[in-house]
N, C-alpha and C positions, 0 to 999 in steps of 0.2 A: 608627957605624950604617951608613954608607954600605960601608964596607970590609966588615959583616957580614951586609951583602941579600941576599946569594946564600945563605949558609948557613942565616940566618935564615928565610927561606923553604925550604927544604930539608927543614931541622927541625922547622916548623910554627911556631916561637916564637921572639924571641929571644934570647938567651946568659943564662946565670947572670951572668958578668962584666957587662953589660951593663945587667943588673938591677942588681946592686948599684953602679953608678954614678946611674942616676937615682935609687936611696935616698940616695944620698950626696947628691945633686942638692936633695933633698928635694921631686923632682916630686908622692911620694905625699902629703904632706904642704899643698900650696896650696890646696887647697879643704879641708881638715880645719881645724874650728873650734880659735880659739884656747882654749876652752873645755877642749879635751882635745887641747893642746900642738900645733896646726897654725899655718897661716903666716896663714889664711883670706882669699887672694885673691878678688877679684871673678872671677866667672865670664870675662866676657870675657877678662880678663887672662890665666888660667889656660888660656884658649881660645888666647890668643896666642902663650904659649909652645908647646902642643900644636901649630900649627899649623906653628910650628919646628921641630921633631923631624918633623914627616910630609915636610916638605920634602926630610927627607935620604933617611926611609925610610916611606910611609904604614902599611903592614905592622905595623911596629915601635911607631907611633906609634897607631895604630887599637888594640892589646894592652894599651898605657900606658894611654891616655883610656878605652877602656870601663870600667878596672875602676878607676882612681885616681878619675874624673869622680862615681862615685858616692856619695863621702865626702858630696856636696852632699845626695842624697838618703834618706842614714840620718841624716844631723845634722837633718834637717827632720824628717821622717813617723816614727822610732821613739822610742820613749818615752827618756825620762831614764837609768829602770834598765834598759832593752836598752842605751842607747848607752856607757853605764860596763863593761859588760862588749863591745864589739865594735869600742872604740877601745881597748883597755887593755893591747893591742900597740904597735911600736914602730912602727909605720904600718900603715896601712887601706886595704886593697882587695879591690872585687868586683865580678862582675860582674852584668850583672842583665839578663835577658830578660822579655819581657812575654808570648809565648808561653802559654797556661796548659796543663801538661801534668800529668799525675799525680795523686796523692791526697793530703790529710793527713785526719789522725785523731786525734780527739781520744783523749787518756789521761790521765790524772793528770799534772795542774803541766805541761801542754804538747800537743804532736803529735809524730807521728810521721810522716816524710814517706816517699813512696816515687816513681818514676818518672825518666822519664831528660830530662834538659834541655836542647837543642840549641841553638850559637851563642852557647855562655858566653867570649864573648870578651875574652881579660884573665886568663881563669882560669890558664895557667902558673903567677903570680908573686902568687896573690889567697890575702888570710886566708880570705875569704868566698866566699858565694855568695850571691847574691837571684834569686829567681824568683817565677812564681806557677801556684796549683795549685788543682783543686776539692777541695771537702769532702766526703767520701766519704761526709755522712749529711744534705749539704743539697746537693742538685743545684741547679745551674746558681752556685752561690754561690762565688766564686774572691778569694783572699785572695793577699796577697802575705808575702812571707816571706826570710828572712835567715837563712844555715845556715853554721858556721862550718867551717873548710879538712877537720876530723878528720871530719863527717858525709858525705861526698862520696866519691865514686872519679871521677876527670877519666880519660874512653876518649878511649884512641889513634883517632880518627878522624878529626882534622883533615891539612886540606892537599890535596884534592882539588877544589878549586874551582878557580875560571878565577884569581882573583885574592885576594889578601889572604891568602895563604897560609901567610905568614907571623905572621899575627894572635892566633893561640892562641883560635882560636875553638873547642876540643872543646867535646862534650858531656860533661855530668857529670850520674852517675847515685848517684839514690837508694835504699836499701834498709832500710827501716826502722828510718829516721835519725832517731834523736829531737832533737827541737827545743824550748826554753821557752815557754811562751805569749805572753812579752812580745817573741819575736822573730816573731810573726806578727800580719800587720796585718788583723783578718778584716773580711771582705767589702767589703775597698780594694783596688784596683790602681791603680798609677802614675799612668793617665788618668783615674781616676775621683775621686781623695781632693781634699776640698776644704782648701786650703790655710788657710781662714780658719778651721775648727772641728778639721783633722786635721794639724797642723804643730805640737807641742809645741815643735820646734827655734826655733822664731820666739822666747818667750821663754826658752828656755834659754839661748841663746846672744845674744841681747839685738842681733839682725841679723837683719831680712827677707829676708833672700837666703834664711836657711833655712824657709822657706816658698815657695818660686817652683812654681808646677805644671811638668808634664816637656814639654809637645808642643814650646816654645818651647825647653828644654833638649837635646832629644834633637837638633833641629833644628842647634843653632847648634855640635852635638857634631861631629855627623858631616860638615855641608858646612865646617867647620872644616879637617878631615881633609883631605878632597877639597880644599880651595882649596891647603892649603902641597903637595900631589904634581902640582897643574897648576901651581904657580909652577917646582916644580921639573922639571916638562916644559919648559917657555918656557926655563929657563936654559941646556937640552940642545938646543933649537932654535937660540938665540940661540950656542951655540957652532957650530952645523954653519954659520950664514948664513957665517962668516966663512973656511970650510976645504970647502964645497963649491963647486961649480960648478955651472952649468947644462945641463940637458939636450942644448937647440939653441942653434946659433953666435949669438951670439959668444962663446960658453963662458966667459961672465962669472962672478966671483961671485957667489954669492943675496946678498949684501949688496949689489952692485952692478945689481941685477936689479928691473926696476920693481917685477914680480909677486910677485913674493917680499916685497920691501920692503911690500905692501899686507898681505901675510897675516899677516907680523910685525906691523907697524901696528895691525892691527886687535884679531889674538890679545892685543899689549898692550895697548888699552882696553878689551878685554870683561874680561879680568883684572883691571886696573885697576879697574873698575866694579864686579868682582863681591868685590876686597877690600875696597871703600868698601860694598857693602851688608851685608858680613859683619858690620864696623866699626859701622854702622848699628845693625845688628839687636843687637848688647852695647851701644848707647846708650841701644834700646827695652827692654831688656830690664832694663836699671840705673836706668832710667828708673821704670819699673812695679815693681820691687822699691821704690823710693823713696816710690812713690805707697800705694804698700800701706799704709805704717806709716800713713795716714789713714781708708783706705777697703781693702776686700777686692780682691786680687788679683783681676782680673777674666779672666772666660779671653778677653772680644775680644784683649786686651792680652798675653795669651799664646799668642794664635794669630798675630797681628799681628809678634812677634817672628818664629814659625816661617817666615810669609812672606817675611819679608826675609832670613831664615839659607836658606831655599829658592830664592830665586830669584839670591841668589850661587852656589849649586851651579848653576842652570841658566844663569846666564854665564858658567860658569869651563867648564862641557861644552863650549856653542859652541864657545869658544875653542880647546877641545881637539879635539874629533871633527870640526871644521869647517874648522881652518885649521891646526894646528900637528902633529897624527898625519897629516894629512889628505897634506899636504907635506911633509915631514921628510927620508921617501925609503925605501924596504923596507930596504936595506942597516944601517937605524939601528936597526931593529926586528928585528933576526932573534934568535932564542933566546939569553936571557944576556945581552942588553946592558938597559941600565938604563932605555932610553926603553921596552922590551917590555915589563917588570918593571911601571913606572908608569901602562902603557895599560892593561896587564890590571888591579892594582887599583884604575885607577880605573872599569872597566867593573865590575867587580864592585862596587864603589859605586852607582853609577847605577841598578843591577838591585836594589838593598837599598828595603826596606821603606818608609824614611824618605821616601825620591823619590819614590818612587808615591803617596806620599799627600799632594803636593803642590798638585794638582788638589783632592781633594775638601777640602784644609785651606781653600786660598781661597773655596770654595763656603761654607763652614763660618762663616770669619771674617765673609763679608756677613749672612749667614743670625743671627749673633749681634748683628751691630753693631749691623741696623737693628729685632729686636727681642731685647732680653738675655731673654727666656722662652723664645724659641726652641730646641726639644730636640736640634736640629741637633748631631751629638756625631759622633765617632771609633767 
């Protein structure tokens, strides 16, 4: 992966070769129930491996995780006979926006989708696709939906962002794409389906993981991401301390240098802190999967996860924008070398969706705690 960043990014996606190593990997495969021949890792776990692959390259690893991540979320929320036909490949992936853009329309034995879908990221190397779209004969009503690789055209339009360029984030467009009925979820979206009445995967697959709602999932996806590209910042820091010098006399090492030794110092326990909350947050999150098979997944309990998968992304920034890009020195950052690479995707991290709504999530989780009637919502 490391050897393939530059081209990977280049390309927008990365390599055929590449892909069929993590099939052999069977990375598609960890969150796929064993129900329909998967490994069915716990979320975290499957988080921990992703978090090893961003390390080498975020890009590469952001392409993998969007669209393999969501094996979790067709084995829970689509029916039996959708999921017999959309596992019945030799591995499962897609990617899925929450976006709503476009139309469906109803016809005989299904819909027809039409519209273009932005930030399908994953989509290179995906059987699928999921999105979500209005109803073209009930305004305001937005259903989610699963369309498989042959209904789709994926546009050339990725690769112009600051960062994550290499992510296979295109757009893919529809054109009056027919879909079955049973691969549309009407009038659910991701943040809205309740796990306890809208989760068939719960007993199909005889595991409440397939039932988990998304804010806590989405959360612990992407600061996932971002935490193994700032460890692999720290590793590029941590090699300069021992091969630069200092500015002014006595032209010491930065290893040998008070000022330097604090920013190291420090960037390793905000790191340190922000992989113990990540860790955390797959404890809370295995934890409330566990508590479910009693009582209904509660969403304080899955906002409570997102907090803790959030505020590791907001230690692992410090550490980054604060102390270790901060210091490093221009010379390490100029075009092409790997520490630019990892600054820009993780600045384009930061600017994603997930971050900004880290603020109102915590207003949210008090808002719920202290009364669960509270309409307080996303």
């Amino acid at each position: 992966m490391l050897a393939e960043a530059e081209s990977t990014e280049r390309n927008s996606r990365h390599s055929e070769a590449l892909h069929q190593q993590f099939l052999q990997a069977g990375f598609y495969h960890l969150l796929r129930p064993k129900t329909w021949g998967g490994y069915e890792f716990t979320l975290p776990d499957f988080l921990r491996v992703m978090r090893e692959i961003a390390q080498a390259d975020m890009a590469t690893a952001w392409c993998l995780t969007l669209a393999s991540g969501h094996n979790l979320q067709v084995a829970s929320y689509w029916s039996e006979k959708a999921q017999a036909q959309l596992f019945a490949g030799d591995y499962f992936a897609a990617p899925m926006t929450s976006a709503p853009t476009g139309t469906l329309t109803r016809v005989e034995g299904g819909f027809l989708v039409d519209g273009v879908h932005r930030y399908a990221s994953g989509v290179p190397y995906s059987t699928h696709f999921s999105g979500h779209s209005f109803h073209d004969d009930r305004p305001g009503v937005i259903s989610n939906f699963i369309a498989p690789r042959d209904a789709y055209e994926i546009l050339d339009d990725w690769g112009g962002t600051l960062g994550l360029r290499g992510s296979g984030s295109n757009s893919v467009k529809f054109d009056n794409a027919f879909i079955p009925d049973e691969f549309v979820l009407e009038g659910v979206s991701q943040l809205s389906i309740d796990p306890a009445t809208q989760a068939p995967g719960r007993a199909l697959h005889g595991n409440p993981m397939y039932g988990a709602p998304g804010i806590g999932f989405f959360s612990l996806e992407l600061n996932s991401l971002a935490l193994g590209a700032a460890l692999a910042l720290f590793d590029q820091y941590d090699d300069q301390m021992t091969v630069r010098k200092t500015t002014f006399p006595p032209f010491a090492l930065r290893s040998e240098d008070t000022f330097f030794q604090w920013r190291y110092g420090t960037a390793r326990a905000k790191l340190d802190a922000a992989v113990a909350s990540m860790d955390y947050a797959g404890v809370l999150f295995n934890k409330a999967i566990a508590d479910s098979v009693s009582e209904p997944y509660s969403k304080p309990a899955d906002v409570r996860v997102a907090l803790a998968a959030q505020e590791s992304g907001r230690l692992l920034w410090e550490a980054v924008h604060g102390y270790l890009f901060k210091s490093i020195g221009s010379s390490a950052v100029v075009q092409g070398t790997r520490v630019e690479r990892i600054w820009r995707d993780l600045s384009q991290w930061w600017s994603h969706l997930n971050t900004q709504l880290a603020d109102p999530v915590a207003s949210m989780y008090a808002a719920q705690h202290f009364d669960p009637q509270s309409p307080s919502s996303l």
